[in-house]
C-alpha positions in Angstrom: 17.9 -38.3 20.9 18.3 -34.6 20.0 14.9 -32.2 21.1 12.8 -31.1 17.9 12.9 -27.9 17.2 10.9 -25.0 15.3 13.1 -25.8 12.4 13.1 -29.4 12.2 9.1 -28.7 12.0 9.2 -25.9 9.2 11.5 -28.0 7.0 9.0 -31.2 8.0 6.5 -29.4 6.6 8.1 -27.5 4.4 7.4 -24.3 5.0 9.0 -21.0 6.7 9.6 -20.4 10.3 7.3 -17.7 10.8 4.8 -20.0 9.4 4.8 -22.7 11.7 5.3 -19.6 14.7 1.9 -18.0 13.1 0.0 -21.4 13.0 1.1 -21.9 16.8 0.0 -18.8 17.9 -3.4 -19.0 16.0 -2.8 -16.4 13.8 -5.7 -16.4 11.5 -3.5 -15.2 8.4 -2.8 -19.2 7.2 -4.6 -21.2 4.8 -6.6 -24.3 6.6 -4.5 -26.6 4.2 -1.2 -24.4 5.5 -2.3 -24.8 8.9 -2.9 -28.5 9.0 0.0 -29.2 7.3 1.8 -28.0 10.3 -0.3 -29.1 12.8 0.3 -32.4 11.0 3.7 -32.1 11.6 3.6 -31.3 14.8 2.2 -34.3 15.9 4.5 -36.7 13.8 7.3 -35.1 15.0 5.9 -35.1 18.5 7.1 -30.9 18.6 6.9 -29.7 22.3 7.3 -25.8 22.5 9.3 -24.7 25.4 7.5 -24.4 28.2 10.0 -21.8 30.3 9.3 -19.5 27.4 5.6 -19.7 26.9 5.7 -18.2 30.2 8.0 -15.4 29.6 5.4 -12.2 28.7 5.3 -12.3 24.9 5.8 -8.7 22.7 4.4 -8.9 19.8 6.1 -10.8 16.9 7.9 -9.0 14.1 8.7 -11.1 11.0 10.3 -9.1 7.7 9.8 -9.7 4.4 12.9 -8.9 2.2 13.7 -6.4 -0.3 17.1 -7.5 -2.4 18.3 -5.0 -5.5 21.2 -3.3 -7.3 22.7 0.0 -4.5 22.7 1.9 -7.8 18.7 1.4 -8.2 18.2 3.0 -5.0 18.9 6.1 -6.7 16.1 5.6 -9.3 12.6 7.1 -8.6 10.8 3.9 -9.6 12.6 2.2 -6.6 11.1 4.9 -4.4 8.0 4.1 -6.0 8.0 0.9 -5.8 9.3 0.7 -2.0 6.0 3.6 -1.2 3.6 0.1 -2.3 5.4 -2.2 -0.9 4.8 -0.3 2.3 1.7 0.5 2.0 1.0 -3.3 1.5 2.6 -4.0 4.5 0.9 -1.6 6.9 -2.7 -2.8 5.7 -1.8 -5.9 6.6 -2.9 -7.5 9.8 0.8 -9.5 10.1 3.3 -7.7 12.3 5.4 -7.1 9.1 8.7 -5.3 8.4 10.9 -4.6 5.6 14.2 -5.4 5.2 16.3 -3.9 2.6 19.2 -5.9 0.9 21.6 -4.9 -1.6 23.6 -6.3 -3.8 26.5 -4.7 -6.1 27.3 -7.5 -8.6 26.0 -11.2 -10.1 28.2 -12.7 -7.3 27.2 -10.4 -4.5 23.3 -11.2 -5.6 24.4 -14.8 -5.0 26.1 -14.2 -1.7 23.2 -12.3 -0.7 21.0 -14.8 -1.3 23.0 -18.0 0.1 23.0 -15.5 3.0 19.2 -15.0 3.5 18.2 -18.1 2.7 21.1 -20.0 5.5 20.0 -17.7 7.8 16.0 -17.4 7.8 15.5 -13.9 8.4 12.3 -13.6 6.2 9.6 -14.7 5.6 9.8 -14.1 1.9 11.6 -12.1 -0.7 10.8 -9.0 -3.6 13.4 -9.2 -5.9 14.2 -6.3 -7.9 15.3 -6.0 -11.7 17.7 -9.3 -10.9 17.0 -12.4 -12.6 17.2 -15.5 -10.9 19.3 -18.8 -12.3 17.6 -22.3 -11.7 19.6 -23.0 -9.1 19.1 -20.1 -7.1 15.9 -20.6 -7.3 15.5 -23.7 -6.4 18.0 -22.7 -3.2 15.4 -20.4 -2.3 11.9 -22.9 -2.6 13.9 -25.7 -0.9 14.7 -22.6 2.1 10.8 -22.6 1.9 11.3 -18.6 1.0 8.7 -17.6 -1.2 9.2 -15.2 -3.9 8.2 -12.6 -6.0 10.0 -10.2 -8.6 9.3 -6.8 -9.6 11.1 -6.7 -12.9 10.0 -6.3 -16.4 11.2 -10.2 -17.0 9.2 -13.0 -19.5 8.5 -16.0 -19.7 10.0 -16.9 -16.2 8.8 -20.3 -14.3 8.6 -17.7 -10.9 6.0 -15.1 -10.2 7.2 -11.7 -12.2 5.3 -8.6 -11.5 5.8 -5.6 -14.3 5.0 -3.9 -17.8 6.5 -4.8 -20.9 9.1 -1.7 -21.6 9.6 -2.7 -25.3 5.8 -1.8 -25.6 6.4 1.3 -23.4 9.0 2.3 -25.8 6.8 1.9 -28.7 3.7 3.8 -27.7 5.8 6.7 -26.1 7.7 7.5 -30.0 4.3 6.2 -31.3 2.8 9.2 -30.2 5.3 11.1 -31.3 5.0 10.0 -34.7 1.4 10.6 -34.5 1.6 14.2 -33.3 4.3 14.4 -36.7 7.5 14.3 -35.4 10.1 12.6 -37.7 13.4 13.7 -36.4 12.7 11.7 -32.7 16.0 11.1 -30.5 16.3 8.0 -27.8 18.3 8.8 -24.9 19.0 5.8 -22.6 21.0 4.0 -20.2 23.7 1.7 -21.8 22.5 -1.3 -23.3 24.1 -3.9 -21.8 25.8 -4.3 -18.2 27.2 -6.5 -16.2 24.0 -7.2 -14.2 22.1 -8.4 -17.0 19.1 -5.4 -16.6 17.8 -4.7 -20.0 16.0 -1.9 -19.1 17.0 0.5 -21.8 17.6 -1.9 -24.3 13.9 -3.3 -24.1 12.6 0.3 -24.7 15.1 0.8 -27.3 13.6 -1.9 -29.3 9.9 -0.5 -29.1 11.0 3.2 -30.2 13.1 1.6 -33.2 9.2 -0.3 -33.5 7.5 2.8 -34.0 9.9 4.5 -36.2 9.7 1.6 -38.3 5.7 1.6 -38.5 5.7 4.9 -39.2 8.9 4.9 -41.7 11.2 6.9 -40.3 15.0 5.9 -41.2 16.4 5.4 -38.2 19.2 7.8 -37.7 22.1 6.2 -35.2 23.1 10.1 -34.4 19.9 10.5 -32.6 20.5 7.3 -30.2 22.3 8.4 -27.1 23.4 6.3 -24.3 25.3 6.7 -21.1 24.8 6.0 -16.9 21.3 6.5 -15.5 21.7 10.2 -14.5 20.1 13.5 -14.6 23.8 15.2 -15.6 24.2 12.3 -18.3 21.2 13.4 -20.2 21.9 17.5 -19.9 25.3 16.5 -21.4 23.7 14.4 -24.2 21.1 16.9 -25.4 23.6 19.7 -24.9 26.0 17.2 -27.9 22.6 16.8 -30.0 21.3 20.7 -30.4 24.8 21.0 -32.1 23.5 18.5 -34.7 23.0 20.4 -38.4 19.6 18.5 -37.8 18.7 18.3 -34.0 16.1 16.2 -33.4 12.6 18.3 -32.6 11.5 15.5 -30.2 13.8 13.4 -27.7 12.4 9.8 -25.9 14.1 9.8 -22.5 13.9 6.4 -20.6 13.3 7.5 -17.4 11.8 10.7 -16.2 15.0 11.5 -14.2 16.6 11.7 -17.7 13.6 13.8 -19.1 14.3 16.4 -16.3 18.0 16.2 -17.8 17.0 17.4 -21.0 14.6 19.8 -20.4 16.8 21.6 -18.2 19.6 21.4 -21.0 16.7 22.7 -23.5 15.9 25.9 -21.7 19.1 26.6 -20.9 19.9 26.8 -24.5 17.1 28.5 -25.1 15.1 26.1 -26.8 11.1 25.9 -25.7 9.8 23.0 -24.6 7.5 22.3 -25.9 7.5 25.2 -29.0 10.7 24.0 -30.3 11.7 20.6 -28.8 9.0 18.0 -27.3 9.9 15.6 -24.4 8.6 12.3 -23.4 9.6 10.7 -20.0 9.2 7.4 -18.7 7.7 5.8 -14.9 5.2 8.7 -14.3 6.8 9.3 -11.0 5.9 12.2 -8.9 8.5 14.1 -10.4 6.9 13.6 -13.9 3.5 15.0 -12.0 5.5 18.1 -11.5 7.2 18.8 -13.8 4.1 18.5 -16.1 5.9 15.6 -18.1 4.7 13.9 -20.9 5.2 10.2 -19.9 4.4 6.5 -19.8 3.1 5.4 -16.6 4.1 1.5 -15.6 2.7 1.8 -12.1 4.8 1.8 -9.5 3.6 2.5 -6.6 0.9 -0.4 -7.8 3.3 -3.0 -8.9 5.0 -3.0 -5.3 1.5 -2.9 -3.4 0.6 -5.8 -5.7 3.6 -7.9 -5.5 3.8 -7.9 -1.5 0.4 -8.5 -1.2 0.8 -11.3 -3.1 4.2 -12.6 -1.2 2.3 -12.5 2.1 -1.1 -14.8 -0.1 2.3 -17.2 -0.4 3.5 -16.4 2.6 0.5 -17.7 4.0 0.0 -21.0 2.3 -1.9 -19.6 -0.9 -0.9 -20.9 -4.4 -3.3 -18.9 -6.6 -2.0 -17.6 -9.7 0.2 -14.2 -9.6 -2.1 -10.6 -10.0 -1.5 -8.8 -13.5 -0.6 -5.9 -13.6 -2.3 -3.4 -16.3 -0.5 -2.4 -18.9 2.0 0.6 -19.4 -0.1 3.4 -20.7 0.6 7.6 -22.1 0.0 10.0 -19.8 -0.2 13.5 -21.6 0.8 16.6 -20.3 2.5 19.9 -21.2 6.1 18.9 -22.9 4.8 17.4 -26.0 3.2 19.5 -29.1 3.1 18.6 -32.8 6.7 20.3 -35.0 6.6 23.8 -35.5 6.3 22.9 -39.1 2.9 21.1 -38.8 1.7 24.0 -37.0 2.4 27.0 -39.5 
């Protein structure tokens, strides 16, 4: 008869290897129900660690929880964001926990990826960012006994989603332009549909067109600009729109990165921002800060200390419901003013 193993008791009862490690150390991070659950199985299984190693001087344990997103969102200052909570998160915790960082560059990389981590136990649980998960995959994941959480702006999803709603985002950023008597408002985005299935821009697309509508403004397809999720993008964009007869005399940019874009292309036509031309961003990253960018903030930095605090509650044999996270709200600075016209 084969020995049992540390495995054969996490999949006994059905939970994670660093689970059943914590429990047998004593670690006081596990649930009493968790805890007796392996204990239970410990005993049915008749588990005997080895005792050669128990000897060996111990170091202490390091288990990681995952990180899996697009290489291309690395390059986005809410990832940065994002990745500053999830670290906080982990260093106020009393587990001996380390990130580990996976990418994935296509639908069928994600899937590799996560037939990858989930064969190969090398967390204790997984963030997933901006991807959306199929049925099966997550159901490859619970039966690995991986807990898991996105960051992503997803509804209605049978798995634990932490984010704001961007189509709302989108509407009370041109909202307030509307209200400050702007008519001539431009949307400058990413592309609305990719091969990843992120809906980012698309989402906030839909609550600017919201607005306009509400306050009815004809929604002119001349001021809707799209292209990659870049700085140089959105210079080249604004640079096409000031030729406009009518150029718009505020712009919506979905991300700040983008707003930096325009503003740079504004004042380097001479335009004044925010005299002549008033910007809004989007995130409310530390760039927005100082810049002194008008912008919606979707927290961040909270969303990712919220989300891994909660994957380590799983982690740990909890099954509360998932934290919310408050809603995206204006933060006002110095790049938004009413039209020149309203104020002669």
């Amino acid at each position: 008869m084969s020995r049992v193993t540390i495995k054969d008791v996490a999949r006994h009862a059905g939970v994670g290897l660093g689970t059943v490690s914590r429990v047998m150390n004593n670690h006081p991070r596990v649930s009493p129900e968790t805890r007796e659950r392996v204990l239970k199985a410990i005993r049915e299984l008749g588990f005997r660690p080895n005792a050669t190693a128990r000897r060996l001087p111990r170091k202490a344990e390091l288990h990681y929880i995952g990180v899996i997103t697009h290489p291309f969102l690395l390059n986005y200052h809410s990832i940065s964001e994002r990745l500053r909570g999830i670290q906080t998160a982990l260093n106020n915790s009393s587990q001996a926990l380390e990130l580990a960082l996976f990418s994935a560059s296509s639908a069928a990389h994600f899937d590799s990826q996560l037939q990858n981590i989930t064969q190969a136990n090398a967390v204790e649980g997984l963030l997933i960012i901006d991807f959306d998960l199929t049925d099966e995959q997550a159901q490859r994941l619970q039966q690995a006994h991986i807990p898991f959480v996105g960051l992503n702006h997803l509804r209605g999803r049978s798995w634990p989603c932490i984010g704001t709603d961007n189509e709302y985002g989108g509407y009370i950023a041109t909202r307030y332009l509307t209200e400050l008597g702007h008519r001539r408002i431009a949307y400058i985005g990413d592309n609305m549909v990719d091969e990843y299935g992120f809906s980012t821009s698309q989402e906030r697309y839909v609550g600017y067109k919201r607005a306009l509508a509400e306050a009815q403004i004809h929604l002119n397809s001349r001021y809707v600009r799209l292209g990659d999720h870049s700085y140089q993008m959105a210079y080249d964009i604004t640079e096409s729109l000031l030729r406009l007869a009518q150029p718009p005399t505020a712009i919506f940019a979905m991300s700040d990165l983008q707003a930096a874009g325009i503003i740079a292309a504004l004042r380097a036509a001479g335009v004044n921002v925010p005299g002549e031309v008033s910007v809004i961003g989007y995130d409310d990253t530390e760039l927005a800060m100082a810049m002194g960018l008008t912008t919606i903030c979707q927290h961040l930095e909270q969303s990712g200390r919220l989300a891994a605090t909660y994957l380590m509650e799983l982690i740990a044999g909890g099954n509360a419901p998932p934290p919310v996270l408050p809603s995206a709200h204006l933060v006002v600075r110095q790049t938004t003013r009413p039209p020149m016209h309203r104020l002669s």
